[in-house]
C-alpha positions in Angstrom: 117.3 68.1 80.9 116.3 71.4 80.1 118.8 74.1 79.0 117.1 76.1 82.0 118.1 73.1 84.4 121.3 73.2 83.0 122.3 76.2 83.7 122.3 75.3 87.5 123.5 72.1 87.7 126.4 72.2 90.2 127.8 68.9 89.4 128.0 69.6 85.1 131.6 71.3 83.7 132.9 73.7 81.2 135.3 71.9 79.0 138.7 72.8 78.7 139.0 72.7 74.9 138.8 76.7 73.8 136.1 77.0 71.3 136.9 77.6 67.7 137.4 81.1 66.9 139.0 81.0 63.3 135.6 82.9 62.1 137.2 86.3 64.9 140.2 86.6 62.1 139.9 89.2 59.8 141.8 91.5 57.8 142.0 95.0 59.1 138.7 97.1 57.8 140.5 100.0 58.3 137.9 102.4 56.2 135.5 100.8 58.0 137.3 101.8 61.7 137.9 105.3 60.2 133.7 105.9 59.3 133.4 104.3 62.4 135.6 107.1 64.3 134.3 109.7 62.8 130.8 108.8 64.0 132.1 108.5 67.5 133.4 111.7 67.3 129.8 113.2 65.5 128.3 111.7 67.6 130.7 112.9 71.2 130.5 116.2 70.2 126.1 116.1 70.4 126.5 114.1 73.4 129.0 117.0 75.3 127.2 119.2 73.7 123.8 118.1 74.6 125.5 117.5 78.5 126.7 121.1 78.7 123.4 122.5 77.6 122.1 120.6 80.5 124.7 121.6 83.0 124.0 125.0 82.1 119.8 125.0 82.1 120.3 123.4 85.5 122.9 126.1 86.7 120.7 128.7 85.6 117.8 127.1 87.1 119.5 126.9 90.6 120.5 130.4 89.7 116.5 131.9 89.1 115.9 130.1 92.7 118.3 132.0 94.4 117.9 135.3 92.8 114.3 135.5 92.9 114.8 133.9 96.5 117.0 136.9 97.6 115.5 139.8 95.9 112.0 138.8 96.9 113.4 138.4 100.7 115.1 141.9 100.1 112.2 143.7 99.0 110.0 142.2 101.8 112.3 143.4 104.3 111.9 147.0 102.7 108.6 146.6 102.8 108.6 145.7 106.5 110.6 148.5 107.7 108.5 151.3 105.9 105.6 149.3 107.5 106.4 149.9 110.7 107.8 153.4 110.0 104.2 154.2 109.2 103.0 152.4 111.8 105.1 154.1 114.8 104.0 157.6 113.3 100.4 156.2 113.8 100.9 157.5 117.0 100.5 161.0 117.1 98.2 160.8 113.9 95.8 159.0 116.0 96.3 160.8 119.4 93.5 162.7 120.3 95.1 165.7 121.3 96.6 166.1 118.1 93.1 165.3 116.6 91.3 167.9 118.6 93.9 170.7 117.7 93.6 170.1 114.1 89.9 169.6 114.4 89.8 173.4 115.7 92.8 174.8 113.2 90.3 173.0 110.1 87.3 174.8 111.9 89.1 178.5 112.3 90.4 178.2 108.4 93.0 179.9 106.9 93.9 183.0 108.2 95.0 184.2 111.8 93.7 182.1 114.4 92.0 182.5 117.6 94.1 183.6 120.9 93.4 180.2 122.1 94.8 177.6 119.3 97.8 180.7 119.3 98.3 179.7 123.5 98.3 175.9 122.5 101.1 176.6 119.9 103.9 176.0 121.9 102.8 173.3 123.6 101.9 171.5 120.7 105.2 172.7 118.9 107.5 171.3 121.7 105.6 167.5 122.0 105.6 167.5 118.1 109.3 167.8 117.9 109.9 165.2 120.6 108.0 163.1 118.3 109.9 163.6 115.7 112.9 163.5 118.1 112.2 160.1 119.4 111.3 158.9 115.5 114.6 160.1 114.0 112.6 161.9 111.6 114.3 165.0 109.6 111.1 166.9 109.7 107.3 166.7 110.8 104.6 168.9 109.6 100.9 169.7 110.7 99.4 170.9 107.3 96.3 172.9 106.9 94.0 173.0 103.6 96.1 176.3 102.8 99.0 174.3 102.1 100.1 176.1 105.6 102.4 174.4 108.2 101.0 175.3 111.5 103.4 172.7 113.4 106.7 172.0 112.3 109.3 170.1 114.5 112.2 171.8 115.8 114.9 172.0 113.0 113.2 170.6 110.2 113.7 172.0 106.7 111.5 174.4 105.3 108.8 172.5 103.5 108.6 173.1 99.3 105.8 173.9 96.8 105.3 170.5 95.7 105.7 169.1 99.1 103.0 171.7 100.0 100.5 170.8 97.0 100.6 166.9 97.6 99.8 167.1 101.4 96.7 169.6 100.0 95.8 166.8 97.5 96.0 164.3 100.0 93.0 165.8 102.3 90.8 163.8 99.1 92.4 160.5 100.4 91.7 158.0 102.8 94.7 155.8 102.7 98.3 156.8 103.8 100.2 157.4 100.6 104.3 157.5 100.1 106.1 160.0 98.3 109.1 158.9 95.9 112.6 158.7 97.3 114.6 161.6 96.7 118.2 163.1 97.6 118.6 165.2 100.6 121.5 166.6 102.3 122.9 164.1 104.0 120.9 161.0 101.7 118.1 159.6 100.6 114.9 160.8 102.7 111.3 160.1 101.6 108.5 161.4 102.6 105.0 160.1 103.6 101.3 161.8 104.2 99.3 160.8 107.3 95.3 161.7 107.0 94.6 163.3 110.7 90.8 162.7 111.1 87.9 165.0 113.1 88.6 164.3 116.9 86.3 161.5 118.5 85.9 160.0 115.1 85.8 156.1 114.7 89.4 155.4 114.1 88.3 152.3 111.4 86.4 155.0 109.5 87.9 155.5 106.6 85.3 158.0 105.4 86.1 160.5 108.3 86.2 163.9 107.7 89.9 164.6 107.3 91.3 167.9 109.4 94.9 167.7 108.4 97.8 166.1 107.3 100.7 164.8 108.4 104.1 165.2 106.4 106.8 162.9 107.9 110.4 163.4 106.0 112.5 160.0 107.2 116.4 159.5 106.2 116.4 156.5 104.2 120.1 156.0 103.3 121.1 154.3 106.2 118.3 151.7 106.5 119.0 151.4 102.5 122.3 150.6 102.7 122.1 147.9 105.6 119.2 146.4 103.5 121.1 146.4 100.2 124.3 144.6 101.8 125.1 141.4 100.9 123.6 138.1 103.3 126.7 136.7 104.7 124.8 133.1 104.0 124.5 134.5 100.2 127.5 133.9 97.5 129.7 136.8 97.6 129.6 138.0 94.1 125.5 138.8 94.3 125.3 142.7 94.1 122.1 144.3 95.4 120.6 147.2 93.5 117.4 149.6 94.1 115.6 151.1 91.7 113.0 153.7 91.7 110.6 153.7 88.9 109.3 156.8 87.6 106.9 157.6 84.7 107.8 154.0 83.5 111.5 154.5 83.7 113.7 153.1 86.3 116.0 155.1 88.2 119.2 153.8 90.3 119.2 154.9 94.3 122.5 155.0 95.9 121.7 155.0 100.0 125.4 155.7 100.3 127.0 157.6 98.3 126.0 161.2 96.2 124.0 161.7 94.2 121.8 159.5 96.1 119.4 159.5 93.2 120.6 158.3 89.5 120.0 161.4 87.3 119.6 159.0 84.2 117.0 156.2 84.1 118.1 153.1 83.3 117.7 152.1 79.7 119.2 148.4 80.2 115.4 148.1 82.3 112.3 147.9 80.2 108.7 149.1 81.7 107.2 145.9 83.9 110.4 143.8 83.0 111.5 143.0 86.0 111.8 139.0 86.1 114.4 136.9 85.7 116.4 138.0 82.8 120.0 138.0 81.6 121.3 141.6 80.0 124.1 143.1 79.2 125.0 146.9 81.1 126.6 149.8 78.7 130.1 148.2 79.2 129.5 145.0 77.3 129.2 142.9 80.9 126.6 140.4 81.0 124.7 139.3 84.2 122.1 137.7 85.3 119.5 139.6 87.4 116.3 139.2 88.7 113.9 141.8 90.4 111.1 142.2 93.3 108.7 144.8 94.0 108.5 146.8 97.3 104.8 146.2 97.5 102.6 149.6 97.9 105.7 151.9 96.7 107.5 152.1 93.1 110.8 150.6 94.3 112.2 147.9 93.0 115.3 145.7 94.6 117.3 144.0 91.5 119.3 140.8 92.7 122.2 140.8 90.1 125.3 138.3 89.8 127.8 138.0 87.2 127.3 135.8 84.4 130.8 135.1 84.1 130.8 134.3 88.0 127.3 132.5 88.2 129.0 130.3 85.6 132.3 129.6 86.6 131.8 125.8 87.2 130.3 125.4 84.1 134.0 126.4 82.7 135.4 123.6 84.6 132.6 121.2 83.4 133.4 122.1 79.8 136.8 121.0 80.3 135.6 118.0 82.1 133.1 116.6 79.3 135.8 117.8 76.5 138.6 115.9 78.1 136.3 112.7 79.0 135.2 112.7 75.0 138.4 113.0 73.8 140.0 110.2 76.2 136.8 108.4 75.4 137.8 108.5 71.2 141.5 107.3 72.4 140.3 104.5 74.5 138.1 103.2 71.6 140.9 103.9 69.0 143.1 102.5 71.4 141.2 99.5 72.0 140.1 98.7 67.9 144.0 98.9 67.4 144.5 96.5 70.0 141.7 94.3 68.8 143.0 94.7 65.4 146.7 93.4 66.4 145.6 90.7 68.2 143.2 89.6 65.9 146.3 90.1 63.5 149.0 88.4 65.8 146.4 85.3 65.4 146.8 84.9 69.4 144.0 82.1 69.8 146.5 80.4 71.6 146.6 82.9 74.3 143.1 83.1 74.6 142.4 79.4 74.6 145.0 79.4 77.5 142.9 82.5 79.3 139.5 80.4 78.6 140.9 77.2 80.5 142.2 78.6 83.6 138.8 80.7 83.5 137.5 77.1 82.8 139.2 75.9 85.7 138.1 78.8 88.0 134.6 78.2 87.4 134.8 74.0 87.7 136.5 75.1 91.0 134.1 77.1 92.1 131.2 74.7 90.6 132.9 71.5 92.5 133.0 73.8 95.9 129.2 75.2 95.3 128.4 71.5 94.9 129.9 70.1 97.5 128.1 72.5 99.8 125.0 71.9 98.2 125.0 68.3 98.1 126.2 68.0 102.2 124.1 70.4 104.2 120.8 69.8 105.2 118.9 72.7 104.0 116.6 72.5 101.3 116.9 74.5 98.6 114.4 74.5 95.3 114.1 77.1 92.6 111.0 77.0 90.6 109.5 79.7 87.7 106.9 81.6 87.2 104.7 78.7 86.9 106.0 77.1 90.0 107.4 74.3 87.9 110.9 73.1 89.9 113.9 74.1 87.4 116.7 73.4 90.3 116.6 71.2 93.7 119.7 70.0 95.9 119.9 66.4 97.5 118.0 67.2 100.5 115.1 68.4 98.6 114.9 65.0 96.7 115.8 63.2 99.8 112.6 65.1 101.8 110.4 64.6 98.3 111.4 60.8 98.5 111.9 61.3 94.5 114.8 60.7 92.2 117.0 63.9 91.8 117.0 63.7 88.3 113.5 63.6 88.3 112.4 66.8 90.2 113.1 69.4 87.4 109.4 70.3 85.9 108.2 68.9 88.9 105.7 71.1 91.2 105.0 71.2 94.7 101.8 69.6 94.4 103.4 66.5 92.9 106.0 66.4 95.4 104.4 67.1 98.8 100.9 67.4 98.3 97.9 69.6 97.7 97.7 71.5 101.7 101.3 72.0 101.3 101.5 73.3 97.9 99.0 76.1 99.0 100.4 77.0 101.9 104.0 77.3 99.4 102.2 79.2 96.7 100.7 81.2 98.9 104.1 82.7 100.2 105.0 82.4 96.9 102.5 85.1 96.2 103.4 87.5 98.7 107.3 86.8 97.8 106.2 88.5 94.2 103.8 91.2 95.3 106.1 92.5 98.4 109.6 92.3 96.7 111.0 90.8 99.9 112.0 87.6 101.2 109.3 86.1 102.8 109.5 83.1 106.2 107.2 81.3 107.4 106.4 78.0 108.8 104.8 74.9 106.7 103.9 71.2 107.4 104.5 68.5 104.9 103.2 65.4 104.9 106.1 62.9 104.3 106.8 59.0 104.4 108.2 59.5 107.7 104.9 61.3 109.1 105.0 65.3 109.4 107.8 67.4 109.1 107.5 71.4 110.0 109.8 73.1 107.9 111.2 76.9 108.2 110.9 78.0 104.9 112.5 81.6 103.1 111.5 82.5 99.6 112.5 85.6 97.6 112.3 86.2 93.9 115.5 84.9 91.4 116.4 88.0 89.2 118.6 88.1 86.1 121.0 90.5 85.1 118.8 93.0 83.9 116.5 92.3 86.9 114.1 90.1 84.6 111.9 87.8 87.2 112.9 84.3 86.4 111.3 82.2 89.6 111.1 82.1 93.4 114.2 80.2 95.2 113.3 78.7 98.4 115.6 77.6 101.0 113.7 75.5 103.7 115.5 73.9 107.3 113.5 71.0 108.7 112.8 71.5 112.2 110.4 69.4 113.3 112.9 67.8 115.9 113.1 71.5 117.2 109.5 71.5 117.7 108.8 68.8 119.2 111.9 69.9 121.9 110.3 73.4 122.0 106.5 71.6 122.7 108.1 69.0 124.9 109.1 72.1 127.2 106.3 73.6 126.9 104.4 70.9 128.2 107.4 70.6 131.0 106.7 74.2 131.8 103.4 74.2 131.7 103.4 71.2 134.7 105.7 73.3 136.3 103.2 76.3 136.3 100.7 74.0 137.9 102.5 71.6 140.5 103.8 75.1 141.6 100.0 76.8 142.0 98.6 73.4 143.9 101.4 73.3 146.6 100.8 77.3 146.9 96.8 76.7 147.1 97.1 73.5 149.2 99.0 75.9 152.0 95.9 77.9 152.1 92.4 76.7 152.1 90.5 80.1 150.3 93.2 79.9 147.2 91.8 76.3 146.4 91.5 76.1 142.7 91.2 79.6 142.5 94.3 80.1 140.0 92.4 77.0 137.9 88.9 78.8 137.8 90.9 82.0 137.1 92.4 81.1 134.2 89.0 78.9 132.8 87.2 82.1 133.3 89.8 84.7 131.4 90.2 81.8 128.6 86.2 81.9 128.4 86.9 86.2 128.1 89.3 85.7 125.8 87.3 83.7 123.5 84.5 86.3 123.3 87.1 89.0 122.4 88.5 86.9 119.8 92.0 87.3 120.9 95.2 85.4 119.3 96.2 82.1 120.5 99.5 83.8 121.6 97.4 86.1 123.5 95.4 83.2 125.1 98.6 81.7 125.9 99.8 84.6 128.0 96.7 84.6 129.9 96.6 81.3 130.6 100.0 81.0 131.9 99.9 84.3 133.9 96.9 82.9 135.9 98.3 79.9 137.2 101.6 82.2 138.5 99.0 85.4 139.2 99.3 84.4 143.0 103.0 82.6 143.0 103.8 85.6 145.0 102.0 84.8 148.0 104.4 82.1 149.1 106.0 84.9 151.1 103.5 86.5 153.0 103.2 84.8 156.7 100.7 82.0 157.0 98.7 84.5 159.6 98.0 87.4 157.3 97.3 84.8 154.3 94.8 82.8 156.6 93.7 85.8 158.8 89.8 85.4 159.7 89.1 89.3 159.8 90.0 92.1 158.1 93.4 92.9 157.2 94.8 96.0 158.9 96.4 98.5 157.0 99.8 97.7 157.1 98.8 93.7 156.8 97.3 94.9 153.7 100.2 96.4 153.0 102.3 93.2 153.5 99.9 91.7 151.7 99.9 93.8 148.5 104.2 93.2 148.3 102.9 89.9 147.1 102.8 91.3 143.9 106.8 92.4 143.9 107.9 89.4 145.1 105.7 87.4 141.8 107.7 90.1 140.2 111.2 89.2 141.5 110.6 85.4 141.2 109.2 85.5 137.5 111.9 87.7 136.6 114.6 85.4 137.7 113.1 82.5 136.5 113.6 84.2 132.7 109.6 84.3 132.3 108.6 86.1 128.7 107.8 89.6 129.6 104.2 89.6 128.7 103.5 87.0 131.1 105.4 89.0 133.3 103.4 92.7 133.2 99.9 90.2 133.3 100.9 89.0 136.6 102.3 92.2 137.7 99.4 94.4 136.7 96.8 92.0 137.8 96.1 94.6 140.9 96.2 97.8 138.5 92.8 99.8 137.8 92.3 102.2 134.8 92.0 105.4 137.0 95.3 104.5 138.5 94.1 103.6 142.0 95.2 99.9 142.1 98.8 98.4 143.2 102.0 98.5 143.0 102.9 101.4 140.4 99.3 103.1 140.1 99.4 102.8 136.4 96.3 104.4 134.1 94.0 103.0 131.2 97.0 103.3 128.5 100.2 101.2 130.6 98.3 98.2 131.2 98.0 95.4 129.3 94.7 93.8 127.9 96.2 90.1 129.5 96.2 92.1 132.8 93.1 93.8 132.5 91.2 90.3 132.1 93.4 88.8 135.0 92.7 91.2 136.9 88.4 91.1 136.7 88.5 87.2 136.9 90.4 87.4 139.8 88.0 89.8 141.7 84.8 87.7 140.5 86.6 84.7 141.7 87.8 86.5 144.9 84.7 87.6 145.6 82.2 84.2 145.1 84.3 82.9 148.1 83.0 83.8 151.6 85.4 85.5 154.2 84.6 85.5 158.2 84.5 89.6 157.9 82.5 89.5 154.7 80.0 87.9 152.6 80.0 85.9 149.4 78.3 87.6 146.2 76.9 86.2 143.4 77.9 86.4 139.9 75.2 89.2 138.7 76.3 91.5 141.7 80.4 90.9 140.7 79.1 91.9 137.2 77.1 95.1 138.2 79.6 96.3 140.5 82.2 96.1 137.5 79.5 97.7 135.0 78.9 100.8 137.6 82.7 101.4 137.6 83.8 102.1 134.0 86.8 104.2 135.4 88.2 101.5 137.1 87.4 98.0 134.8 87.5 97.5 130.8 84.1 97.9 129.5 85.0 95.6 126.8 86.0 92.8 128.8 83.6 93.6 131.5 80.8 93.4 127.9 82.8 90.4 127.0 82.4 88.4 130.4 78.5 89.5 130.4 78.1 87.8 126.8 80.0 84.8 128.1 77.4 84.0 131.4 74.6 84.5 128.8 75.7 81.0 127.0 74.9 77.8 127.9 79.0 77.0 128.9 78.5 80.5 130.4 75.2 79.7 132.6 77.3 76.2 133.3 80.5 77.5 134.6 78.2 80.3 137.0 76.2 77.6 138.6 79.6 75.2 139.2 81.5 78.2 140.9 78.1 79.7 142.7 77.8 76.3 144.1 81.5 75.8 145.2 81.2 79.0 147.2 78.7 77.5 149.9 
């Protein structure tokens, strides 16, 4: 017996003798335990040291997100509402009549102008301070080349020089330009220049002659300061800070409080270092910041957090990793004393006393494993990577007809054959390449004639996860089988006697149900369907007309055409197949194929209406053989057809019937079985 059989053999036992351990006995090495706790400790302190490093790049890290996160989101809502600031003064700087007056105020020059642009002054004057009105602006301006305001809205401040010279330098730009933030009276205001183009011009044209300019003065401290607040989803120490940069120096805004506009730059803020940084303010405090430009302006929104705050677990983590090294040197030294005493106190009798009840445990355990394993009737089998058996139980050997003894180094092959040792490897195969128990069914050829088995194999892992073999337990359930077949068979007569005493009550069904079924089993063979698939048809067109049991002899047997409510009582056939199948526990695919036998793609067949994608492919097959069928046999109020016209009246209605299956059944009539079959039932019609 190999030491790899070994190892599983159930019926073997530890012994209860402890093993000699006279060679554990030393004398104390205590300047060996002391070099041996000082590299502990060396070698703790790297480790914490090394773990808080982490602790703290990942903090940081998470830190960068959120700051870059927030600032970014800050500066893009700045952004926003100075876009649509611009945007609503759009408004008078494209209306026309506001176009047209500065067209003729650019045409008359500077100077006095005519009695007519003088008559349109206060009319103009009054709508230009309802626009500013409406706005909330502080102050709007009509500027001439002259640097001269000919409209001003009503209680705005007079304009300055420099105010004056950039709206004159604007008329040699296209683009609408922002002036830097500065402090007013009441807060910060800014102040942006609106090109006003020649009347009638094409509004996209950015090469239009320019008439005038628009000087809008906004307040900005309110907006500011509901911008720079904190998000309440946002940690509470995260300050928000806005910076205007000027001449590559940055200059602090305060939206609420004078004087508005820092008068120093800030030197802690180096030109184009605005990223991610931590720095340290006059005071000494450090923080982390990180900043986001207001795109088209020089503003910039700082996102800035304490570095004492942003890093206030990692306090708690220190403590952590210093208190779990420390208890970690006192455990060892605690546990190489304890070694040391024992070792000392020579206890082997103690431990030889530990090692038999732990002796006895396992035997316990190993007698109650075995009995199990020698009693049921499973078979279980574990075999290596080469498929070589290393364990089996009785009922393996017993199946195997080989000595138990024996099995080990065995393979299936020698024990049940070559079919059966392919079908086993090959679930041994997909046991390894899927990772997952795999079940399936196998035959095995045995002394006592064929045995199905249910076998389940997964992979036998180690400790370290190491693949070692495949265990296999397998139930033998051939007497299962044959019960299930046995009732199938019972079933199946059932089916049958049940369809002859419905068609022998009414002389057009006669073997109608039999040629159905012949006839969708022919289909189905041409589409390649499963054998389970097969099965459902099969079955579902010897009960396809089980229903009909309850309609009254006179509508079944009715020479001329059904009225409509006969047709009517007719059609609740299909219910009442539904009722009695359902009762009688039928699988439900057999079920919806005798139920939807009636239903048409486009949704006009019976009894739900359902459409292409509810009914099944059983019932769309059903359904077709049943019409040809149907329609091969002669009525008093109608003719027979023949097979051809059956086929081209399903090929001319591709809304209502399967152009597979209707493909399908063509290719079938095109064989010699096919050709066969037409002539029998073309005959039996007459």
């Amino acid at each position: 017996m190999t030491d790899a059989t070994l190892k599983f053999e159930l019926n073997s036992f530890l012994s209860g003798n402890a093993p000699d351990d006279s060679s554990l006995i030393r004398k104390a090495p205590w300047k060996f335990a002391a070099l041996f706790f000082v590299v502990l400790a060396v070698l703790g302190y790297f480790v914490g040291d090394y773990a808080i490093q982490s602790r703290k790049q990942e903090l940081v890290g998470e830190l960068q997100k959120r700051l870059d996160i927030s600032a970014a989101g800050k500066a893009q809502v700045i952004e926003t509402w100075l876009a649509s600031t611009v945007e609503d003064s759009n408004r008078i700087a494209g209306n026309e009549l506001f176009q047209l007056f500065a067209t003729e105020i650019n045409i008359a020059g500077g100077g006095k102008l005519p009695r007519s642009l003088n008559e349109q002054l206060p009319y103009m004057q009054n709508a230009f301070t309802n626009f500013a009105n409406q706005d909330g602006l502080i102050g709007a301006y009509l500027i001439g080349r002259d640097g001269r305001a000919y409209l001003a809205s009503g209680g705005a401040p007079a304009l300055t020089e420099d105010q004056r010279a950039e709206a004159q330098e604007q008329y040699d730009r296209a683009e609408i330009r922002l002036l830097p933030i500065r402090a007013g009276n009441a807060g910060l205001v800014f102040d942006f220049l609106l090109p006003i183009r020649a009347a009638q011009s094409n509004p996209t044209d950015n090469t239009a002659d320019v008439v005038g300019i628009l000087l809008l003065t906004v307040p900005a401290s309110d907006a500011l300061s509901d911008f720079l607040k904190p998000s309440p989803y946002s940690s509470s120490e995260h300050v928000t800070r806005l910076y205007q940069e000027t001449g590559g120096k940055y200059f602090e805004l305060f939206p609420g409080k004078p004087p508005y506009v820092s008068a120093t730059a800030d030197a802690g803020i180096a030109p184009d270092a605005i990223g991610f940084r931590e720095t340290t303010d006059s005071s000494g405090n450090s923080f982390y910041s990180s900043g986001a430009l207001v795109d088209g302006t020089n503003l910039v929104v700082f996102q800035q957090v304490d570095s004492s705050e942003a890093l206030a677990s990692l306090r708690t983590y220190n403590l952590f990793v210093v208190g779990l090294a420390i208890s970690f040197l006192v455990i060892i030294f605690t546990i190489l004393t304890v070694i040391w005493l024992m070792l000392k106190g020579q206890n082997a009798r103690a431990l030889a006393h530990q090692y038999k009840e732990f002796a006895a445990q396992i035997n316990a355990q190993r007698r109650l494993l075995g009995s199990i394993n020698n009693t049921i009737d499973e078979l279980i089998g574990l075999t290596d990577p080469e498929g070589r058996y290393i364990y089996a139980n009785p009922s393996l050997a017993r199946l195997a007809d080989y000595p138990l003894r024996s099995i080990p180094g065995k393979t299936d092959r020698e024990l049940f054959g070559e079919k059966a040792a392919r079908d086993l490897a090959e679930h041994d195969r997909k046991a390894i390449a899927t990772e997952q128990t795999v079940n399936a069914f196998v035959e095995i050829e045995t002394r006592d004639g064929v045995r199905t088995l249910r076998v389940a194999k997964s992979r036998f892992l180690n400790e370290e996860g190491a693949f070692l073999g495949i265990v296999t337990v397998s139930s033998d359930i051939t007497e299962y089988v044959k019960y299930q077949r046995r009732k199938e068979e019972m079933d199946r007569k059932a089916i049958t006697v049940l369809s002859q005493m419905l068609e022998a009550n009414d002389p057009y069904l006669s073997d109608h149900s039999l040629r159905v079924a012949q006839l969708a089993n022919h289909i189905s063979a041409e589409l390649g369907l499963s054998a389970e698939v097969v099965k459902v048809i099969n079955t579902g067109a010897h009960l396809s007309q089980i229903g009909k049991i309850s309609i009254p002899r006179q509508i079944r047997e009715k020479e001329s055409r059904l009225t409509p409510k006969e047709q009517e009582i007719m059609q609740s056939h299909v219910l009442t197949s539904e009722k009695i199948l359902s009762n009688a526990d039928v699988d439900k695919q057999v079920l919806d194929a005798v139920t939807q036998i009636n239903e048409r793609l486009d949704g006009s067949g019976y009894p739900k209406g359902l459409t292409e994608a509810d009914i099944a492919m059983p019932a769309r097959i059903l359904g077709m053989a049943d019409i040809l069928i149907a329609r091969i046999s002669p009525r008093s109020y109608r003719e027979a057809i023949g097979v051809d016209e059956a086929l081209r009246v399903f090929k001319n209605n591709p809304e209502k019937y399967d152009p597979a299956v209707v493909e399908a059944m063509v290719r079938f009539f095109e064989t010699e079985i096919g050709a066969a079959f037409k002539a029998n039932i073309e005959m039996k019609r007459g």
